[in-house]
Backbone as CSV, one residue per row, in Angstrom:
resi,resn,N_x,N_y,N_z,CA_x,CA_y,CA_z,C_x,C_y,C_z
1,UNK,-1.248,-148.245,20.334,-1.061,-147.003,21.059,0.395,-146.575,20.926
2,UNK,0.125,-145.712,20.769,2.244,-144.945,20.663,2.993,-144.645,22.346
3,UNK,4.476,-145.049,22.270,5.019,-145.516,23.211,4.455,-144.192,23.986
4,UNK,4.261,-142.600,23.911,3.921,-141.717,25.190,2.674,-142.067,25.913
5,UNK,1.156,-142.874,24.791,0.603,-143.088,25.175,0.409,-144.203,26.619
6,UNK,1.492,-144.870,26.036,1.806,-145.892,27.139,2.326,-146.184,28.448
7,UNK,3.313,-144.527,28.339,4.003,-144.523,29.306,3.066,-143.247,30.295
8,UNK,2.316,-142.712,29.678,1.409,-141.927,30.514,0.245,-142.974,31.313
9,UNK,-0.308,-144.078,30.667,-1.150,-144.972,30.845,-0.665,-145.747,32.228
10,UNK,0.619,-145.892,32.328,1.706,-146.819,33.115,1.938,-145.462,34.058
11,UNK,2.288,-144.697,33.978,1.815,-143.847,35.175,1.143,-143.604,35.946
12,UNK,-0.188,-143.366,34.998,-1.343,-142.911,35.478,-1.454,-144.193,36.769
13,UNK,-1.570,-145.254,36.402,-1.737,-146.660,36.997,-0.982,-146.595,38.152
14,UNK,0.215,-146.089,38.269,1.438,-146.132,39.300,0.639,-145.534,40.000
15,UNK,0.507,-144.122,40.117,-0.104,-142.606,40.972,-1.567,-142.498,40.819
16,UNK,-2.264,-144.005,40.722,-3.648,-143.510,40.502,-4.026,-143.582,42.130
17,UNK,-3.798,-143.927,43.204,-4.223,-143.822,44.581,-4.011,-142.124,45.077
18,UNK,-2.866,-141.935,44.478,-2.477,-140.048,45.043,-3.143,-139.188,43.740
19,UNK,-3.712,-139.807,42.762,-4.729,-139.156,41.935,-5.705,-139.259,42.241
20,UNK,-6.758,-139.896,42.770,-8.066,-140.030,43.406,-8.304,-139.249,44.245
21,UNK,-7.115,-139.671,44.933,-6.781,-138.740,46.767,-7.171,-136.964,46.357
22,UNK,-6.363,-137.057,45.355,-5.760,-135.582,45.552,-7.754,-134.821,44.557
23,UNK,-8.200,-135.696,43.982,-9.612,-135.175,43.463,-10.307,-135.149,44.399
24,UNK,-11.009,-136.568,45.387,-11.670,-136.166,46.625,-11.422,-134.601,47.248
25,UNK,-9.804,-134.787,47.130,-9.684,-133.633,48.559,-10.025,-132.198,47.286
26,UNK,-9.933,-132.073,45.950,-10.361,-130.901,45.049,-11.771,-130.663,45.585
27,UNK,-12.194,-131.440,45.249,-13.856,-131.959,45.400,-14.096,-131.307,46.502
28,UNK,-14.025,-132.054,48.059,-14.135,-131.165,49.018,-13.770,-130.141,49.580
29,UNK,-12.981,-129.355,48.992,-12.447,-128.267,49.376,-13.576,-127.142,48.464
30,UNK,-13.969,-127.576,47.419,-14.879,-126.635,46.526,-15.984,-126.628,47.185
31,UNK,-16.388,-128.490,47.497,-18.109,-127.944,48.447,-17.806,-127.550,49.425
32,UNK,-16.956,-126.951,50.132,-16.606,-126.507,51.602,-16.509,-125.069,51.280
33,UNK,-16.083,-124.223,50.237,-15.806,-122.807,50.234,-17.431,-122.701,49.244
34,UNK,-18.011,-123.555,48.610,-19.126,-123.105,48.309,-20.390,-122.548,49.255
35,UNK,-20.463,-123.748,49.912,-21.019,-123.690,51.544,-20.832,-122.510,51.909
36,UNK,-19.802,-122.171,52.362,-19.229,-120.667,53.150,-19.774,-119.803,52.243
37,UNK,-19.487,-119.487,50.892,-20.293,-118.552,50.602,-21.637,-118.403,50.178
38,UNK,-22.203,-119.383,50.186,-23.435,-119.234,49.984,-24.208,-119.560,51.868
39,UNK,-23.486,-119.438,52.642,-23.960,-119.281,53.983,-24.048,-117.607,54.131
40,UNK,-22.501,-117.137,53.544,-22.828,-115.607,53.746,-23.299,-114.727,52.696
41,UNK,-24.051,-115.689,51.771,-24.802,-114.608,50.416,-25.974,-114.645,52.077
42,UNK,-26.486,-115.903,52.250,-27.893,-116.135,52.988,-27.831,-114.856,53.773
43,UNK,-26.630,-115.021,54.715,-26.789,-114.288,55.715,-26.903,-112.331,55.375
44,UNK,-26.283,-112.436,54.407,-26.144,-110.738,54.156,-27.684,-110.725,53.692
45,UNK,-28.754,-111.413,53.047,-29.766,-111.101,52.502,-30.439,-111.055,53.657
46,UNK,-30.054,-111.984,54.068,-31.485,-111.654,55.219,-30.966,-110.786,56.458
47,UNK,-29.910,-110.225,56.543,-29.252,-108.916,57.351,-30.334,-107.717,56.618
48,UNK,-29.726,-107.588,55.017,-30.279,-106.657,54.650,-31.825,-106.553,54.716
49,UNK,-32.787,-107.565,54.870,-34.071,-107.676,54.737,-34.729,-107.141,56.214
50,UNK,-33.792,-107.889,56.967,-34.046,-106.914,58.364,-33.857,-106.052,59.014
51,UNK,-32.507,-105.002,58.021,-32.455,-103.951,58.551,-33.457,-103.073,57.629
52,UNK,-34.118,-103.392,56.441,-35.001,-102.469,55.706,-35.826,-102.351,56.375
53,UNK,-36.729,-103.592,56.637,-37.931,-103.884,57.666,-37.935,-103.140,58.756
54,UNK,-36.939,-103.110,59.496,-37.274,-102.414,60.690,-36.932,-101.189,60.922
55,UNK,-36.020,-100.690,59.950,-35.574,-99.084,60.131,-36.950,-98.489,60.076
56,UNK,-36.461,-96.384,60.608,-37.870,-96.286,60.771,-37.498,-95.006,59.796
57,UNK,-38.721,-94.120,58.681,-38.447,-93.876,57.761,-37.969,-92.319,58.143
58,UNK,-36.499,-91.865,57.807,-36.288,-90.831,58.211,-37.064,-89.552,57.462
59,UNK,-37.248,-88.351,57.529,-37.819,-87.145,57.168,-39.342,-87.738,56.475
60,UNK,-40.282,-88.767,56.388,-40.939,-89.346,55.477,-42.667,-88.168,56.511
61,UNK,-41.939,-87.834,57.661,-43.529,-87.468,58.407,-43.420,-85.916,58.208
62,UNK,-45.169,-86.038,57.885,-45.291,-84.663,57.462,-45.874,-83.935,58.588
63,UNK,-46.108,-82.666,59.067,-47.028,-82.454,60.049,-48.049,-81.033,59.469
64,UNK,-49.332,-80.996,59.067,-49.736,-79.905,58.160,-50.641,-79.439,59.896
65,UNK,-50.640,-77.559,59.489,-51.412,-77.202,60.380,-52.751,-76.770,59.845
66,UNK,-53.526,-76.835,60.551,-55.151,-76.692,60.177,-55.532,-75.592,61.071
67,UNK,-56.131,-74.531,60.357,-56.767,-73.477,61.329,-58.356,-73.757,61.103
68,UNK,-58.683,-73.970,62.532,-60.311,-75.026,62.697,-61.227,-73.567,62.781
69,UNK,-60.816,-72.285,63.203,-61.443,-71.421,63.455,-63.113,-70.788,62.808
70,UNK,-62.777,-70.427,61.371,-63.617,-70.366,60.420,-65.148,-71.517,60.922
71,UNK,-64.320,-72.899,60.370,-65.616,-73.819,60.373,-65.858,-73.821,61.734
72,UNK,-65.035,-73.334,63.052,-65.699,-73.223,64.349,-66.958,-72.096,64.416
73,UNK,-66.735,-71.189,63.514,-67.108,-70.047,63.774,-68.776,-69.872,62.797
74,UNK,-68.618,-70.918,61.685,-69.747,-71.722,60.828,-70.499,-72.731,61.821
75,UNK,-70.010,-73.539,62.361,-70.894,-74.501,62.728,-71.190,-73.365,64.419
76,UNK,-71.334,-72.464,65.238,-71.509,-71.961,66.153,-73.126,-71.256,65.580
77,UNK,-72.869,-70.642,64.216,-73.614,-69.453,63.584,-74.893,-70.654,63.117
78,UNK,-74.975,-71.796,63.272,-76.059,-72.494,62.317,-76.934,-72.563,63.727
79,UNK,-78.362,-72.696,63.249,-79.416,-72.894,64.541,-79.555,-74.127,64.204
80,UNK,-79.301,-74.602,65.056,-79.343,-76.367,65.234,-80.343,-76.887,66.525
81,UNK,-81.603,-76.006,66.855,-82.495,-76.049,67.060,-83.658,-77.116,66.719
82,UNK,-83.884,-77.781,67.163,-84.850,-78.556,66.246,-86.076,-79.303,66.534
């Protein structure tokens, strides 16, 4: 091995307790902000799922008028006599 290899090797060895350390704490700090956001993907989906669901549909109602007169004035004229 060439002497940098060696002296990185002999390092590594010195600072391998505050190298471990310092990966755990990488490690948990990533599943900890992953968590968080995938708590608030959850939460915005299912915000949005329940505000679709329950809103109520604006302009969607129609109201048509019916003039009944005519067929009042048909079904009066039939002899339904029988």
């Amino acid at each position: 091995m060439s002497q940098q290899k060696v002296d990185n090797y002999k390092e590594y060895k010195k600072n391998k307790k505050q190298i471990i350390q310092k990966q755990k704490q990488q490690k948990t700090v990533r599943a900890v902000v992953a968590g968080v956001v995938l708590v608030v993907l959850v939460g915005w989906l299912g915000f949005s799922v329940y505000t679709k669901a329950t809103e109520q549909p604006v302009g969607m109602t129609t109201t048509t008028a019916v003039d009944m007169t005519e067929v009042q004035e048909y079904m009066d004229g039939l002899d339904l006599d029988y």
